[in-house]
py3Dmol code that shows the C-alpha trace and the ligand (Angstrom):
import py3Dmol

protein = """\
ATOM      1  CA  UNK A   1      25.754   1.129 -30.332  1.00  0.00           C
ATOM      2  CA  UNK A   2      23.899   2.799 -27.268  1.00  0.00           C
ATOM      3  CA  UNK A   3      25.221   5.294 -25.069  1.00  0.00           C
ATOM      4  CA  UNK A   4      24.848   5.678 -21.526  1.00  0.00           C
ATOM      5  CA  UNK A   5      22.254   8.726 -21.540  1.00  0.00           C
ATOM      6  CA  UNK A   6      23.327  12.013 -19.629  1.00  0.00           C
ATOM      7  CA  UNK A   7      21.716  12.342 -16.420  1.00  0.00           C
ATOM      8  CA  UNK A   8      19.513  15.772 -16.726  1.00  0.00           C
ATOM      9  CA  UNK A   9      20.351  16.933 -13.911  1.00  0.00           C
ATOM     10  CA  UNK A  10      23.302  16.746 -11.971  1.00  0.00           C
ATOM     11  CA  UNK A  11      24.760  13.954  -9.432  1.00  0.00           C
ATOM     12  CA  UNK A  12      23.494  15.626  -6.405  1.00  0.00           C
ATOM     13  CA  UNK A  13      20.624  17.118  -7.713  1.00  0.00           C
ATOM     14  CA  UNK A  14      18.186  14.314  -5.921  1.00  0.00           C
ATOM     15  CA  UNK A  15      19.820  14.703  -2.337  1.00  0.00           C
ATOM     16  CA  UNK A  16      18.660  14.005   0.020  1.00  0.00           C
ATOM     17  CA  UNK A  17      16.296  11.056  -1.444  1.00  0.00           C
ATOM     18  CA  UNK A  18      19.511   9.860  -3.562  1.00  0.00           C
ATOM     19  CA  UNK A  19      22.724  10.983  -2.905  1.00  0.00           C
ATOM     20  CA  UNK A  20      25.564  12.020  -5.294  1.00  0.00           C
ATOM     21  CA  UNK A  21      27.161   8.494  -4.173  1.00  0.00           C
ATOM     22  CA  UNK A  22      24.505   6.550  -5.096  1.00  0.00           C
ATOM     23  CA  UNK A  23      24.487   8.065  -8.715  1.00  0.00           C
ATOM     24  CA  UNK A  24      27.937   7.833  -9.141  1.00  0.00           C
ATOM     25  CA  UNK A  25      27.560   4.313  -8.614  1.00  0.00           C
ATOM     26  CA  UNK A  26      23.659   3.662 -10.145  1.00  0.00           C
ATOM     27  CA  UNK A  27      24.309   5.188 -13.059  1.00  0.00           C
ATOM     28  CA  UNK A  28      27.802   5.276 -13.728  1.00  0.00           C
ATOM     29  CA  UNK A  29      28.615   1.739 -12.794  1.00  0.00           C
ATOM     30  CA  UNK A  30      25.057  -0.121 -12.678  1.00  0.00           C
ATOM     31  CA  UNK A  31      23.387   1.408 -15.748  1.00  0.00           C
ATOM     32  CA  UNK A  32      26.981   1.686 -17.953  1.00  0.00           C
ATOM     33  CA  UNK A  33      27.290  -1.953 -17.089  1.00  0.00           C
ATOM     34  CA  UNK A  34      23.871  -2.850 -18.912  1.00  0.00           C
ATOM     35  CA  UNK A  35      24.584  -0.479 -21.624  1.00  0.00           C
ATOM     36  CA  UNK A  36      27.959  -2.705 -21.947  1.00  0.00           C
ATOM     37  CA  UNK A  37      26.738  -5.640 -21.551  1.00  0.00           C
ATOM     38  CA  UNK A  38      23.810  -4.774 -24.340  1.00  0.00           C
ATOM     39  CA  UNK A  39      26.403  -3.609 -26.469  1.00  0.00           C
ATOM     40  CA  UNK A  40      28.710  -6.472 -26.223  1.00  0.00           C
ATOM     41  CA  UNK A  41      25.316  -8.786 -27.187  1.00  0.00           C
ATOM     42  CA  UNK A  42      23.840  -7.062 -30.561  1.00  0.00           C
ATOM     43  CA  UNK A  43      26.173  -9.142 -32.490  1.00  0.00           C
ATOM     44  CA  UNK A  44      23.625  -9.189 -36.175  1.00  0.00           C
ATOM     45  CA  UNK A  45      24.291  -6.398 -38.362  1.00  0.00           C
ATOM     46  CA  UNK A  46      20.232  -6.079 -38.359  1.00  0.00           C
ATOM     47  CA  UNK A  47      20.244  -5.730 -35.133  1.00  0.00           C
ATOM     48  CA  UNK A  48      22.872  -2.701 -34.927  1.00  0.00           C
ATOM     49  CA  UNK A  49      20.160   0.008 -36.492  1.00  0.00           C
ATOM     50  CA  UNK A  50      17.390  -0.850 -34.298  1.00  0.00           C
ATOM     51  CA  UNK A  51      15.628   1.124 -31.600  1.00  0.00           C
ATOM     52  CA  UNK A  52      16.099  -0.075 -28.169  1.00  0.00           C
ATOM     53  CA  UNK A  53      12.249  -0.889 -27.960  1.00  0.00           C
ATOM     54  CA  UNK A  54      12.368  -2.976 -30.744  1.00  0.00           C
ATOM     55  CA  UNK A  55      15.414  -5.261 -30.001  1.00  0.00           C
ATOM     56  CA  UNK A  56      13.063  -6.156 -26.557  1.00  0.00           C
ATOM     57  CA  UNK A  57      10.360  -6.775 -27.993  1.00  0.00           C
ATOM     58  CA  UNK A  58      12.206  -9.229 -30.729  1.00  0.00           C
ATOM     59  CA  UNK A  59      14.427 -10.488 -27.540  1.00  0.00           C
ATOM     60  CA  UNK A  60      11.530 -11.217 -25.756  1.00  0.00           C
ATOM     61  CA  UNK A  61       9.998 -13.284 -28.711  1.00  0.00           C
ATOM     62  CA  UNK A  62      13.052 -15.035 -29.072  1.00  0.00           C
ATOM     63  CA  UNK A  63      13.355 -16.317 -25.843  1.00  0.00           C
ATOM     64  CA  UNK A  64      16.888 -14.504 -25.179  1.00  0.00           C
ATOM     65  CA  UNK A  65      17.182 -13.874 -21.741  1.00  0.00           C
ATOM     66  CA  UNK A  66      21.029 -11.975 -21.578  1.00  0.00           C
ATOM     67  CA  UNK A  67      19.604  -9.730 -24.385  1.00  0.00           C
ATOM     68  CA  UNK A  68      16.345  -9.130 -23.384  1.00  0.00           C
ATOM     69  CA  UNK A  69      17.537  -8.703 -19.166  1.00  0.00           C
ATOM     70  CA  UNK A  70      20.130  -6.380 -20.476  1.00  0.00           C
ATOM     71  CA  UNK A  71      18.159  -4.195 -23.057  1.00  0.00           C
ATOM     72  CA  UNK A  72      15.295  -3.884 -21.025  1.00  0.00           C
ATOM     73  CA  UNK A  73      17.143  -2.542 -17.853  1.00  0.00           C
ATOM     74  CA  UNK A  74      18.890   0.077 -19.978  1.00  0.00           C
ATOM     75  CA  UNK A  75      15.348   1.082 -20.865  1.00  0.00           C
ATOM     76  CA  UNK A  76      14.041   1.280 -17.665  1.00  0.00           C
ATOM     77  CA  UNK A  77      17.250   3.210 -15.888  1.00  0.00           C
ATOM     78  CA  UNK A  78      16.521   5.395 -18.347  1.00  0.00           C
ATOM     79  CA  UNK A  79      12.705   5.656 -17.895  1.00  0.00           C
ATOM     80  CA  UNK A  80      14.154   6.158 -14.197  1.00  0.00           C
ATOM     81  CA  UNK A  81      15.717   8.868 -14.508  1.00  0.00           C
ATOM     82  CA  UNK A  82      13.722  10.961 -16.677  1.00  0.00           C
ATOM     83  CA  UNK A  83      10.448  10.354 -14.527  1.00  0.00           C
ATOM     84  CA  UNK A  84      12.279  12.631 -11.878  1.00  0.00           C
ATOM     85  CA  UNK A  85      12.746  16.290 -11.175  1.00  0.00           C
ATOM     86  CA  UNK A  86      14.051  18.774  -8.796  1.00  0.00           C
ATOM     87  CA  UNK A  87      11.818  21.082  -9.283  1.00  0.00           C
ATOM     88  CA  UNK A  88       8.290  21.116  -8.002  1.00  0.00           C
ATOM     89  CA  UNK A  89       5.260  20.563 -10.150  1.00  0.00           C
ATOM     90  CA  UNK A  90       2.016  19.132  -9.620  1.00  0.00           C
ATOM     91  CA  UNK A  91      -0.270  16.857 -11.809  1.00  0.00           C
ATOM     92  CA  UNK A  92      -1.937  18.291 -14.959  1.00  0.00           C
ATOM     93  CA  UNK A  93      -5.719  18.534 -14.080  1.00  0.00           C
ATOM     94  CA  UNK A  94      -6.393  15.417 -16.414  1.00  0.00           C
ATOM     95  CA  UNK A  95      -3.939  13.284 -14.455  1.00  0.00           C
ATOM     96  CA  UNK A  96      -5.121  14.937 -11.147  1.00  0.00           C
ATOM     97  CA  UNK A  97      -8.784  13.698 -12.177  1.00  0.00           C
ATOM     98  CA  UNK A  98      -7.222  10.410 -12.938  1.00  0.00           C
ATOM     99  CA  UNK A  99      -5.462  10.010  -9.504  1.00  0.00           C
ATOM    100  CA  UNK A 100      -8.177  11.019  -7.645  1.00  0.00           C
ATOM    101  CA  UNK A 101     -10.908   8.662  -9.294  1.00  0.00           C
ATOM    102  CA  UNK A 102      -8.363   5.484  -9.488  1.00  0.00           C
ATOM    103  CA  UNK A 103      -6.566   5.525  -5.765  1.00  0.00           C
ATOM    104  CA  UNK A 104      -8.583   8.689  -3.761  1.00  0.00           C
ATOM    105  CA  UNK A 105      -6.160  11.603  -3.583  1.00  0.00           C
ATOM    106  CA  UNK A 106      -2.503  11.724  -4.160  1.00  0.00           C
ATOM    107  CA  UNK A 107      -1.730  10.803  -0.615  1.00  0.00           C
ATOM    108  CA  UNK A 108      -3.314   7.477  -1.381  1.00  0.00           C
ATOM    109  CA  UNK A 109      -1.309   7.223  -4.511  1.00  0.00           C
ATOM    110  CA  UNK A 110       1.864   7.169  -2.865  1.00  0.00           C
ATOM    111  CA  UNK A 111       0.859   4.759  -0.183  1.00  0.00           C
ATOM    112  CA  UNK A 112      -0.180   2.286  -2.680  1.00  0.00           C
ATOM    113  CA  UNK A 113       3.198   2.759  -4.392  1.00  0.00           C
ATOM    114  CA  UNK A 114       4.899   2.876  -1.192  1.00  0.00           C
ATOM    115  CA  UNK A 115       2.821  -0.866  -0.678  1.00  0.00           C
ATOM    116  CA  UNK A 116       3.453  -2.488  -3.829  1.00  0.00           C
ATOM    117  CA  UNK A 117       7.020  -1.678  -3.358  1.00  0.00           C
ATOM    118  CA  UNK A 118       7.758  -2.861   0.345  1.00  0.00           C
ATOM    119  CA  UNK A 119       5.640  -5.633  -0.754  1.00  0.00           C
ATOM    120  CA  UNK A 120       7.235  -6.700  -4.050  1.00  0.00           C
ATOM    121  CA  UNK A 121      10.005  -9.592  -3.324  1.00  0.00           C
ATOM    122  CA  UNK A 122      13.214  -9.117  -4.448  1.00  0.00           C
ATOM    123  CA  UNK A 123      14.686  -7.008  -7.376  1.00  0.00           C
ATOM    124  CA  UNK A 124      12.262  -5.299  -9.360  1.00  0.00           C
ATOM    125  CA  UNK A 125      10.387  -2.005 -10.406  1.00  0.00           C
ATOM    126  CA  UNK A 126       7.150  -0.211  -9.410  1.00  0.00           C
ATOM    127  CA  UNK A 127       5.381   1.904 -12.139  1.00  0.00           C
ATOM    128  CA  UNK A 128       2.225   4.389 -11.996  1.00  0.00           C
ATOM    129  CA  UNK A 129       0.615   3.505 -15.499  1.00  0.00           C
ATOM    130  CA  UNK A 130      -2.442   3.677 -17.262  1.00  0.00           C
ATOM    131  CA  UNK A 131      -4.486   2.336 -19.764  1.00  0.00           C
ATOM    132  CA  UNK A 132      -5.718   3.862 -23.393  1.00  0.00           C
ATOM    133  CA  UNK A 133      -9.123   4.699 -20.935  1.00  0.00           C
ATOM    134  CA  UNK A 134      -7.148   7.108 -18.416  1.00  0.00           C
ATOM    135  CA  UNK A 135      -7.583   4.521 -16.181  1.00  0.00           C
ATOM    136  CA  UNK A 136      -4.503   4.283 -13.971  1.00  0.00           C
ATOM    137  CA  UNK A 137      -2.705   1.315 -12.034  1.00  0.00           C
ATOM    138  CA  UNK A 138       0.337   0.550  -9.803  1.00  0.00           C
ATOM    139  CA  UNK A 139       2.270  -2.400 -11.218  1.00  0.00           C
ATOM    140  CA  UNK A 140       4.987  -4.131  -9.738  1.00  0.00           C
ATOM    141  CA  UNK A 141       7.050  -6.012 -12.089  1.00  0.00           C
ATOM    142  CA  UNK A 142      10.036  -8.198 -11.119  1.00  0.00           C
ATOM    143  CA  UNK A 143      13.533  -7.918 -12.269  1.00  0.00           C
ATOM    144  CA  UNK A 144      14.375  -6.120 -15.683  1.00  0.00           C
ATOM    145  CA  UNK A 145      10.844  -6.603 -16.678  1.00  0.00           C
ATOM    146  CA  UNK A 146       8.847  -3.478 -17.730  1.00  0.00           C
ATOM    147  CA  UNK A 147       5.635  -2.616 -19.658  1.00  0.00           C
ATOM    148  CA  UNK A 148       6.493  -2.909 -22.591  1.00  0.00           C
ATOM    149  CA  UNK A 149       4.971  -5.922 -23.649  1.00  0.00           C
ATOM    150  CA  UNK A 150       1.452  -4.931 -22.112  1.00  0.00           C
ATOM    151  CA  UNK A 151       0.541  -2.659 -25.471  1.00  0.00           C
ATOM    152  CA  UNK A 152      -2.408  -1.042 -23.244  1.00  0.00           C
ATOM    153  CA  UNK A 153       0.063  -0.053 -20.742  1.00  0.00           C
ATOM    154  CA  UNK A 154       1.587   3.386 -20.719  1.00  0.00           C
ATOM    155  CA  UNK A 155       4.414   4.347 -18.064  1.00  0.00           C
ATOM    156  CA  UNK A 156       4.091   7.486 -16.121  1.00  0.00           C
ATOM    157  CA  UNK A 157       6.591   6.646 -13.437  1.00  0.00           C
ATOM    158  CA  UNK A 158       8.542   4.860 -12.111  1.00  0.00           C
ATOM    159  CA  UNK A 159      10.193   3.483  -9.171  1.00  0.00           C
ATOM    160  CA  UNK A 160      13.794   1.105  -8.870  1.00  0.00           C
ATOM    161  CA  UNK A 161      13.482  -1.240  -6.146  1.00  0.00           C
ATOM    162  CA  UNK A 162      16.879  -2.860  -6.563  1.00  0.00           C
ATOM    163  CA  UNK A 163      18.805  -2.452  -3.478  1.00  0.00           C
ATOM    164  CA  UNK A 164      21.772  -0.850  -5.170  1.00  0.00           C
ATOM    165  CA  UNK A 165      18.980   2.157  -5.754  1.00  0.00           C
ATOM    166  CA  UNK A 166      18.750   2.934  -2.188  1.00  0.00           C
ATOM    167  CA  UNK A 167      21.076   0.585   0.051  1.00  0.00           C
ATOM    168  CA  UNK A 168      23.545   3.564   0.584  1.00  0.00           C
ATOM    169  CA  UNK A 169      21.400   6.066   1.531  1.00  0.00           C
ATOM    170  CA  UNK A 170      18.082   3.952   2.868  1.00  0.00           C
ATOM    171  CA  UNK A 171      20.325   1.085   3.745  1.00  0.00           C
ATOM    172  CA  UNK A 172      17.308  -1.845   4.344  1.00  0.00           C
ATOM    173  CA  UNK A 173      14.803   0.619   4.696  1.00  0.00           C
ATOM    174  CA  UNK A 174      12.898   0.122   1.183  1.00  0.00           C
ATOM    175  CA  UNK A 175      10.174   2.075   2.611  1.00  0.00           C
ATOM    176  CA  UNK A 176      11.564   5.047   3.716  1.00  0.00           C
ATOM    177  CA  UNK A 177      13.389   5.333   0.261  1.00  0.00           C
ATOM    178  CA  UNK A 178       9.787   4.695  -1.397  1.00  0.00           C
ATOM    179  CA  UNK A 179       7.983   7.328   0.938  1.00  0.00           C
ATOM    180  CA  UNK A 180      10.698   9.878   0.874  1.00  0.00           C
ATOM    181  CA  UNK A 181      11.177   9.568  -3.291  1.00  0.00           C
ATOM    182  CA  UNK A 182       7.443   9.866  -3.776  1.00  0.00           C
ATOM    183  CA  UNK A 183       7.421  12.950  -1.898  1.00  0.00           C
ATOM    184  CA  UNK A 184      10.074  14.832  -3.665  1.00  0.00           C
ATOM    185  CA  UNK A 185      11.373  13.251  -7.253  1.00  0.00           C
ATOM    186  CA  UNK A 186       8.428  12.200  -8.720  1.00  0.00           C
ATOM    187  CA  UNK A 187       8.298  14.655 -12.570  1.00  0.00           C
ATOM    188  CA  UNK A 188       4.648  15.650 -12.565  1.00  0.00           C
ATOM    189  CA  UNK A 189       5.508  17.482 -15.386  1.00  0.00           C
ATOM    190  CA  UNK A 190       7.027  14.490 -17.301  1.00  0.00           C
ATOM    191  CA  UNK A 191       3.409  11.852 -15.494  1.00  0.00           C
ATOM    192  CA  UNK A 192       0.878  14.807 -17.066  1.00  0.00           C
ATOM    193  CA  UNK A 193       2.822  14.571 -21.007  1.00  0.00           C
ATOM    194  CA  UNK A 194       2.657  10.905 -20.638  1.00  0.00           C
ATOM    195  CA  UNK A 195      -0.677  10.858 -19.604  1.00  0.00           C
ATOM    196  CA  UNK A 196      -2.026  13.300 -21.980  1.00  0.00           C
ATOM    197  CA  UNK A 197       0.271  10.887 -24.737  1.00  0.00           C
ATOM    198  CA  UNK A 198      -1.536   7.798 -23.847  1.00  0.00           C
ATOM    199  CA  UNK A 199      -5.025   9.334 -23.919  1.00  0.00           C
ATOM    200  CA  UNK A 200      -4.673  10.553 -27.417  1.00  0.00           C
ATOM    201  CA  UNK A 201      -3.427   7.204 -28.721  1.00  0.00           C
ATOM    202  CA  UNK A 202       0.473   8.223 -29.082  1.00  0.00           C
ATOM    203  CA  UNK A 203       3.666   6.470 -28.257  1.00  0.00           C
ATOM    204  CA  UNK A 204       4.964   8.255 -25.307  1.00  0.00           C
ATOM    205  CA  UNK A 205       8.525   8.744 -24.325  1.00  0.00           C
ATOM    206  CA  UNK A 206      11.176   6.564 -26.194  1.00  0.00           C
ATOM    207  CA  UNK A 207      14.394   5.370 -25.551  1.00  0.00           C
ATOM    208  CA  UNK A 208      16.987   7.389 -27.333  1.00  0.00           C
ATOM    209  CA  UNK A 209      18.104   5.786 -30.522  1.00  0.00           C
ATOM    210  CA  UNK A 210      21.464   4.124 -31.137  1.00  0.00           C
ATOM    211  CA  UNK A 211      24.687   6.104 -32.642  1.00  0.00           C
ATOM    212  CA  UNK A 212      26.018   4.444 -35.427  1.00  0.00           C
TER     213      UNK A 212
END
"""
ligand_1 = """\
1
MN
Mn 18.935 0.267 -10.919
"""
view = py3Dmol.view(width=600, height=400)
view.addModel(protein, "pdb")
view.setStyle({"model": 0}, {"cartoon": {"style": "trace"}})
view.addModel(ligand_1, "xyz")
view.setStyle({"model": 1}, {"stick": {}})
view.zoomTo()
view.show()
């Protein structure tokens, strides 16, 4: 069984790029829904021990949809959440090389993630990732789809671009949401580990395991 994770901070923390409504509803109700729903669909005893990272990656290979669409936006909420912060940081220097090599400056960072997001169609995410070289990329993916399936990909943020992420607070505005949450939530902090994970070959965050 998963668990919804905690939020680590709290509901209005990320005002005014996300208000306390919109958690109460993206997390509590959107997120707790997929958590259900995943839940409801790990019906083999085999699958009841796994990590959430591995029941994707056999969903995917499988060809279920329900399972994989389900599983894979409980790991990406949660991705979501824990890329952000309240407090401010800046890139570690390796990361601030990175950015700076790869897209100019960070000002040119957030416009291309501000881009691919305006210009992604329909439900999806936008990530800043990189490869096992340090170098980095922004990747819009569609849906519940993430990186996990690119194995040279590493996650160092990322981005919801479902309406119900910003609709209350940006109403249609997808790119005021994206320019204001670049300029405030993004967890430097949290970018620079993953960076610094990636470049020396490790894993990078996980999902939290089930509870038995
Ligand atoms: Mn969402």
């Amino acid at each position: 069984m998963f668990e919804l994770p905690e939020l680590p901070y709290a509901a209005n923390a990320l005002e005014p790029v996300i208000s306390a409504r919109t958690m109460a509803f993206h997390h509590g109700k959107h997120h707790a829904g997929y958590v259900r729903a995943l839940n409801a669909l790990i019906t083999a005893p085999a699958r009841a021990q796994m990590r959430l990272e591995e029941i994707i990656s056999e969903a995917a290979a499988a060809k279920e949809t329900k399972l994989l669409n389900n599983a894979a936006q409980c790991w990406n909420h949660s991705f979501f959440w824990t890329s952000m912060a309240t407090g401010p940081a800046q890139p570690s220097s390796a990361l601030k090389i990175a950015i700076d090599a790869a897209f100019g400056d960070i000002a040119a960072l957030s416009e291309r993630f501000s881009q691919a997001g305006v210009g992604h169609f329909g439900s999806g995410w936008v990530w800043l990732a990189t490869d096992r070289s340090g170098a980095l990329e922004v990747i819009a993916t569609h849906d519940a789809a993430n990186l996990l399936a690119s194995k040279d990909m590493t996650p160092l943020l990322v981005c919801d671009l479902w309406e119900h992420a910003y609709y209350l607070d940006h109403q249609n505005s997808r790119a005021g949401f994206l320019d204001a949450w670049f300029g405030a939530l993004p967890d430097w902090a949290f970018a620079s580990a993953q960076f610094e994970a990636a470049s020396s070959g490790a894993t990078g965050w996980r999902h939290p395991p089930p509870v038995q």
